[in-house]
C-alpha atoms as a printed R data frame, in Angstrom:
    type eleno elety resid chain resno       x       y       z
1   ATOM     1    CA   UNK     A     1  23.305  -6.517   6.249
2   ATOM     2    CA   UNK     A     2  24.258  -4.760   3.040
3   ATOM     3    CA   UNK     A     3  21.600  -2.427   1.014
4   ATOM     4    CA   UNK     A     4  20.513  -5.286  -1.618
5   ATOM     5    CA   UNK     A     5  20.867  -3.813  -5.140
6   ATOM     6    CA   UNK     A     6  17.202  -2.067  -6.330
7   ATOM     7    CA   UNK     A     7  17.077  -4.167  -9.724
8   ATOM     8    CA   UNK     A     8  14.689  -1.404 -10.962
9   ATOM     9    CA   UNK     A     9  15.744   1.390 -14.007
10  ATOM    10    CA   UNK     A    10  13.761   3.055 -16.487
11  ATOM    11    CA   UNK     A    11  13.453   0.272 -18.942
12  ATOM    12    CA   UNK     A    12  11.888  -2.091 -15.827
13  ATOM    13    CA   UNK     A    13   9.868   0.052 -14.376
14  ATOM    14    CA   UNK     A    14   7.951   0.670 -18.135
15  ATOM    15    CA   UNK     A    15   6.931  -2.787 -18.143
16  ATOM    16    CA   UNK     A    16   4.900  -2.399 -14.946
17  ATOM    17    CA   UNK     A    17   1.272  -1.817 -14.860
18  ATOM    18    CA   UNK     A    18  -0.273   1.916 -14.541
19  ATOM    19    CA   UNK     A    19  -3.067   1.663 -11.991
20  ATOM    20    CA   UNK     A    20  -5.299   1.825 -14.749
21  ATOM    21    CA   UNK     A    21  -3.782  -1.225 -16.114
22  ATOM    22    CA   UNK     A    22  -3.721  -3.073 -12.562
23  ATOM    23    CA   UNK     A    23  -7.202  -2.529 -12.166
24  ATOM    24    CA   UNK     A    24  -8.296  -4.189 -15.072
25  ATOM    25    CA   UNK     A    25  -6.415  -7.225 -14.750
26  ATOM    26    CA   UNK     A    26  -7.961  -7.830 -10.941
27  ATOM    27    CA   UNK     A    27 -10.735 -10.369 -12.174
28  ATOM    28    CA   UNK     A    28 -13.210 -11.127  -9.293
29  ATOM    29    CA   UNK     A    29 -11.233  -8.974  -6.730
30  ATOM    30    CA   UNK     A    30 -11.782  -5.478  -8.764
31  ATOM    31    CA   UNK     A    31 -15.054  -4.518  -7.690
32  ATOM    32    CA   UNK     A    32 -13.783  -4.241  -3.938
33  ATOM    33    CA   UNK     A    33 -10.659  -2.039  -4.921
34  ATOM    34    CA   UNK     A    34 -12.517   0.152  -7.412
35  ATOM    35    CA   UNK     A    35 -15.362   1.154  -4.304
36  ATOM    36    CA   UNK     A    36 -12.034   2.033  -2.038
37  ATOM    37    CA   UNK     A    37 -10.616   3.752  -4.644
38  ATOM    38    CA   UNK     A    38 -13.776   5.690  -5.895
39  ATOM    39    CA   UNK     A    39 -14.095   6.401  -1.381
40  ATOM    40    CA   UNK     A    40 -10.206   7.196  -0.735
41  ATOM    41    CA   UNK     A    41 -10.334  10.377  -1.795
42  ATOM    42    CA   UNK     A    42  -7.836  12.996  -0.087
43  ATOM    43    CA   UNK     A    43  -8.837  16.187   2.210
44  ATOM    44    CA   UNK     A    44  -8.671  19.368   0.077
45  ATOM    45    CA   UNK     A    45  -5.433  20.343   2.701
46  ATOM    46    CA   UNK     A    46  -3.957  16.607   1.626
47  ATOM    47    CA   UNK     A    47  -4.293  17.760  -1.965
48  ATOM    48    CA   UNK     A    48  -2.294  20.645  -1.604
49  ATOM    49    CA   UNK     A    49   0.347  19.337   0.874
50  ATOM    50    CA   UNK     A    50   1.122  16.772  -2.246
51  ATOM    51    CA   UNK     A    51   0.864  19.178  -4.941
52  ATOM    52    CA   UNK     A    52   3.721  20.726  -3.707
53  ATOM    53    CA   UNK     A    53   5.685  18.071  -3.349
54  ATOM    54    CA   UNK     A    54   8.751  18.312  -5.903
55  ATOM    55    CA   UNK     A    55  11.168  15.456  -6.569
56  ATOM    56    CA   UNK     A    56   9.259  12.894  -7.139
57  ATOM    57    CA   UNK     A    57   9.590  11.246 -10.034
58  ATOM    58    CA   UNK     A    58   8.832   7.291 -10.001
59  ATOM    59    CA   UNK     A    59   6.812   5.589  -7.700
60  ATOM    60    CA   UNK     A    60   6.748   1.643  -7.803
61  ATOM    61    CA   UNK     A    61   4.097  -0.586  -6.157
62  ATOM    62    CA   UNK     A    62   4.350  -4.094  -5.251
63  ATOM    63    CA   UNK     A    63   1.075  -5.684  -5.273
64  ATOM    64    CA   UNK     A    64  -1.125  -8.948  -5.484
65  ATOM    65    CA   UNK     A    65  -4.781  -9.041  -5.914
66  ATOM    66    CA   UNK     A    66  -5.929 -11.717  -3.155
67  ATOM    67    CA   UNK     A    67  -4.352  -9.235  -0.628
68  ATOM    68    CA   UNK     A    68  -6.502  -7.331   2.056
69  ATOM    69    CA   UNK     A    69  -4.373  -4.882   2.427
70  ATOM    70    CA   UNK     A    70  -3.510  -3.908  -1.058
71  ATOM    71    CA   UNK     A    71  -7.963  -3.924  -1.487
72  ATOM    72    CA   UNK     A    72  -7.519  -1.284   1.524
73  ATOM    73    CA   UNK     A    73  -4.491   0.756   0.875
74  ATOM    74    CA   UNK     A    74  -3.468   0.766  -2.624
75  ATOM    75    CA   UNK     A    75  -6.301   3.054  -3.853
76  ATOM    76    CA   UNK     A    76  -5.400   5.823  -1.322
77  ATOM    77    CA   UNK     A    77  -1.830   5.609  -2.359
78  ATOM    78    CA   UNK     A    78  -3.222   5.496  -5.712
79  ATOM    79    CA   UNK     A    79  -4.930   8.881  -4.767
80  ATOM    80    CA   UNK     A    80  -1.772  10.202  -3.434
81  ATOM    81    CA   UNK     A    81   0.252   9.580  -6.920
82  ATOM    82    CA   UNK     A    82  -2.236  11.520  -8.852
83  ATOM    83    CA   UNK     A    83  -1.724  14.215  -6.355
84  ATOM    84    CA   UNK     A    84   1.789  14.797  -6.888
85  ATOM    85    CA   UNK     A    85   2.669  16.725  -9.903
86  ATOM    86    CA   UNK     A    86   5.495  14.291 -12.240
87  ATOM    87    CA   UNK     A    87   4.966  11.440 -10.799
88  ATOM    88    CA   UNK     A    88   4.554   8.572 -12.425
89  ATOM    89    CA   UNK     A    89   3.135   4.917 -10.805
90  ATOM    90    CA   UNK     A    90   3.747   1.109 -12.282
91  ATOM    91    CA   UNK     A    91   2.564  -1.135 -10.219
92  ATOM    92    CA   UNK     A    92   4.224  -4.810 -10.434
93  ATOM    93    CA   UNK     A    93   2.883  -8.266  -9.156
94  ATOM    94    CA   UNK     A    94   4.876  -9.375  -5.813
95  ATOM    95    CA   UNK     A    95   5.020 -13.080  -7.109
96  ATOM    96    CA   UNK     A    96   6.344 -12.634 -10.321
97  ATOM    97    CA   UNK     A    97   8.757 -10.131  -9.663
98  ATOM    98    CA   UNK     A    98  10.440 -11.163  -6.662
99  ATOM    99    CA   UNK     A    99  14.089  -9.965  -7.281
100 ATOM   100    CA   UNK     A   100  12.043  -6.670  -6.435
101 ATOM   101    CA   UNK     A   101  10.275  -8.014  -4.039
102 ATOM   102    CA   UNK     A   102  12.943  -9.008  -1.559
103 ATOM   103    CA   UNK     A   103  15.173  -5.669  -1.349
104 ATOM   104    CA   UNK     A   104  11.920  -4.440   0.472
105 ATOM   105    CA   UNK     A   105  11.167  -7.176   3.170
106 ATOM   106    CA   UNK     A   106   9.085  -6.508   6.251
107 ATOM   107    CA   UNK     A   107  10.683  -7.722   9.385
108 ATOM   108    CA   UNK     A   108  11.975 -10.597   6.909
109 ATOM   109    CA   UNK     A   109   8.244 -10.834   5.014
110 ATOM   110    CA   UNK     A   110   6.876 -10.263   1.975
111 ATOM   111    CA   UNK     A   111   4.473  -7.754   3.281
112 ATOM   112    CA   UNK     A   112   2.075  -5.779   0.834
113 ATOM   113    CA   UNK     A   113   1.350  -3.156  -0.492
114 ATOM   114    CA   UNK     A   114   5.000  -2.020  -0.449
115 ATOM   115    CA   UNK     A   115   5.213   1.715  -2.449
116 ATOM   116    CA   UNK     A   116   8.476   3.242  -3.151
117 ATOM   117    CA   UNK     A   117   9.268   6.366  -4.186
118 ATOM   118    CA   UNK     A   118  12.164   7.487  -6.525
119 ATOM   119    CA   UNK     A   119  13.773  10.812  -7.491
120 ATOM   120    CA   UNK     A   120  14.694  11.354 -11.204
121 ATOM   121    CA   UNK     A   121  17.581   9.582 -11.019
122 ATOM   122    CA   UNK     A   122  16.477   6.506  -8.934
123 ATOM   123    CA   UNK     A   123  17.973   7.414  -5.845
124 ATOM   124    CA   UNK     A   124  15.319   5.831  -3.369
125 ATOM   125    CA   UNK     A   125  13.348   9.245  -1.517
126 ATOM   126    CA   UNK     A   126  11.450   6.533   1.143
127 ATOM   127    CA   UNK     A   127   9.080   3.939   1.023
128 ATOM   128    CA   UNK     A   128   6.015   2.890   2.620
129 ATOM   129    CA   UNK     A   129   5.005  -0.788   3.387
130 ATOM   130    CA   UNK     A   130   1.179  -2.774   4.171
131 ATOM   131    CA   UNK     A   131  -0.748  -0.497   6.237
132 ATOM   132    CA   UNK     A   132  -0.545   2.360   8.909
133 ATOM   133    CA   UNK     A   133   0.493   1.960  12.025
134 ATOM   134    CA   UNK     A   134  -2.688   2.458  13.833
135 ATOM   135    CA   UNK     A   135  -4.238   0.072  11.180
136 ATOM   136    CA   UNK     A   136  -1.776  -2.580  12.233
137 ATOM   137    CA   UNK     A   137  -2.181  -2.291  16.253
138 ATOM   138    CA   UNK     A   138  -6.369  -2.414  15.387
139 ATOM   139    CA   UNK     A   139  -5.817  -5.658  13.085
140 ATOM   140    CA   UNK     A   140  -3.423  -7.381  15.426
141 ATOM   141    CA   UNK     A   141  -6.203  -6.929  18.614
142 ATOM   142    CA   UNK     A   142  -8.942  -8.102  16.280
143 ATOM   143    CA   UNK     A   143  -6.905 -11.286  15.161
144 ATOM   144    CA   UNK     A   144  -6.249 -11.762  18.736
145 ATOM   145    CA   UNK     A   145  -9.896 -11.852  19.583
146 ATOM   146    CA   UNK     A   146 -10.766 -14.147  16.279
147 ATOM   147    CA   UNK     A   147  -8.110 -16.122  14.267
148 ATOM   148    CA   UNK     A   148  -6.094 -16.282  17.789
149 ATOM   149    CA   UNK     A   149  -8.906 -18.072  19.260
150 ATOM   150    CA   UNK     A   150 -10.089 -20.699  16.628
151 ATOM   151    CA   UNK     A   151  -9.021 -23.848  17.138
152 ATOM   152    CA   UNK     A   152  -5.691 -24.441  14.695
153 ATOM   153    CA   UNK     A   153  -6.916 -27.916  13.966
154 ATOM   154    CA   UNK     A   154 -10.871 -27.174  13.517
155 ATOM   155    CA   UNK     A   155 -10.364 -25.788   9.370
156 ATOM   156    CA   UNK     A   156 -13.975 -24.518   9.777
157 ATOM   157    CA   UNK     A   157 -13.570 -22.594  12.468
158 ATOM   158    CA   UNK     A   158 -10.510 -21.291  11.180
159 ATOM   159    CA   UNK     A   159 -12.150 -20.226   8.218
160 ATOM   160    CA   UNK     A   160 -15.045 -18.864   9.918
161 ATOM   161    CA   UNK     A   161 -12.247 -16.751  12.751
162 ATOM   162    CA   UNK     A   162 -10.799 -15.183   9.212
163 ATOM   163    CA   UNK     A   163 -14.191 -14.292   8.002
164 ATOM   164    CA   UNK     A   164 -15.182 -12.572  11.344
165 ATOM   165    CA   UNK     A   165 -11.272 -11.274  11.569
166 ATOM   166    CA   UNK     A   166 -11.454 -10.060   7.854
167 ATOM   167    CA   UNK     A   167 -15.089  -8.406   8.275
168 ATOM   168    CA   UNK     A   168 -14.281  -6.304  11.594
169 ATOM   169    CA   UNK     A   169 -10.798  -4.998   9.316
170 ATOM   170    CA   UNK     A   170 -12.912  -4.217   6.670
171 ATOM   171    CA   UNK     A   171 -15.360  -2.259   9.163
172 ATOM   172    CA   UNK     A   172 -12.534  -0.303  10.681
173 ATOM   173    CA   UNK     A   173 -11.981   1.251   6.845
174 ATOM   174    CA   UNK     A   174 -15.681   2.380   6.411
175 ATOM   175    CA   UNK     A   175 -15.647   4.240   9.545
176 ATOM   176    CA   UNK     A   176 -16.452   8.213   8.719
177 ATOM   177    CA   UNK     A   177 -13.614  10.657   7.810
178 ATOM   178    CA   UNK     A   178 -11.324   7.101   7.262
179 ATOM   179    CA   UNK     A   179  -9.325   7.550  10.021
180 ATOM   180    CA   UNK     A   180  -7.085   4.926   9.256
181 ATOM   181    CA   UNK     A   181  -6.375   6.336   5.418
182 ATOM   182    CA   UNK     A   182  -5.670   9.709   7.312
183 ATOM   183    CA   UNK     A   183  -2.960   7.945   9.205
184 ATOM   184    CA   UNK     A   184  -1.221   6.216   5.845
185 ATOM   185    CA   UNK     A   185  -1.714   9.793   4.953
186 ATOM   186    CA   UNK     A   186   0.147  11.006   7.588
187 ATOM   187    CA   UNK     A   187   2.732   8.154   7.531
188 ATOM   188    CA   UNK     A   188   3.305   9.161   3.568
189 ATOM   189    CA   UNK     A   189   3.466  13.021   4.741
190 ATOM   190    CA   UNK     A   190   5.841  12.702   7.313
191 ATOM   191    CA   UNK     A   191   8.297  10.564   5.231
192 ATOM   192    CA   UNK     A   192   8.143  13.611   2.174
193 ATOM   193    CA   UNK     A   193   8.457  15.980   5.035
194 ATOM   194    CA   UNK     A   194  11.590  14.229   6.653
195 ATOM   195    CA   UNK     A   195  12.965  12.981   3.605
196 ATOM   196    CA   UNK     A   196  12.131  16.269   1.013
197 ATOM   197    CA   UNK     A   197  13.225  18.876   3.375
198 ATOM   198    CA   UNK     A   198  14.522  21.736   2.462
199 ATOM   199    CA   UNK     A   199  18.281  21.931   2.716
């Protein structure tokens, strides 16, 4: 299938949302993403690996704020952003903007977060979608163990399986040193690495 055509220049991308901005707007959800963000913070070596980091220019973030995994991740990517001299972040809401949306499907969803970074000239550097990898293979043995289990036509128990499945998620975030941030970390590292190299 052909590359679908980014509908994104400089003139879109101002109408987005700075973080600042997308906080604000979050209503009842903001509390949760403001304690990840005020916890995500980077290692001092993080900090300098992405102050180094040239070429970056714009940085777009799709984003709702019912999502678990934009609560979780977007305030470390947030974190990452500020890190990296130039670069500028507008964040944009999936729903509303979904000519965006669907040139960066996951596996044919509309997974989020999805953050994509741009050089000056829009040419697309790499982009990094939902959650790391680890974080992923940890959710899908907890849903197996809880949503995976409650009966599909029981709606209680369904609700209280995504309760349980959302709490031990949530858990895996708060564990010391954040080893799942340090892996989106890494994942973000490796793709400037690869995709920034030196020719």
């Amino acid at each position: 299938m052909a590359q679908l055509q980014i509908p994104l220049d400089s003139a879109r991308f101002s109408k987005g949302m700075t973080w600042k901005d997308y906080m604000a707007q979050m209503g009842d959800t903001q509390k949760r993403t403001e304690e990840n963000y005020n916890r995500a913070n980077l290692t001092d070596e993080e900090k300098k690996f992405f102050s180094d980091v040239k070429g970056v220019k714009y940085v777009l973030m799709l984003a709702e704020n019912w999502c678990g995994d934009v609560h979780r991740n977007s305030p470390l990517i947030a974190k990452i952003i500020e890190a990296i001299p130039g670069a500028e972040l507008r964040v944009f809401l999936r729903d509303q903007n979904l000519d965006i949306t669907d040139c960066f499907l996951n596996n044919g969803y509309r997974s989020i977060p999805v953050v994509v970074f741009f050089d000056a000239n829009w040419n697309e550097i790499g982009r990094w979608i939902e959650r790391a990898h680890p974080a992923t293979s940890k959710a899908a043995l907890i849903r197996s163990k809880t949503l995976d289990m409650a009966p599909k036509e029981d709606k209680a128990k369904q609700d209280a399986a995504m309760n349980d499945f959302r709490s031990q998620v949530n858990a895996l975030y708060q564990e010391p040193g954040g080893p799942l941030w340090r892996a989106a970390v890494a994942e973000v590292r490796t793709l400037f690495e690869t995709k920034l190299a030196k020719k």
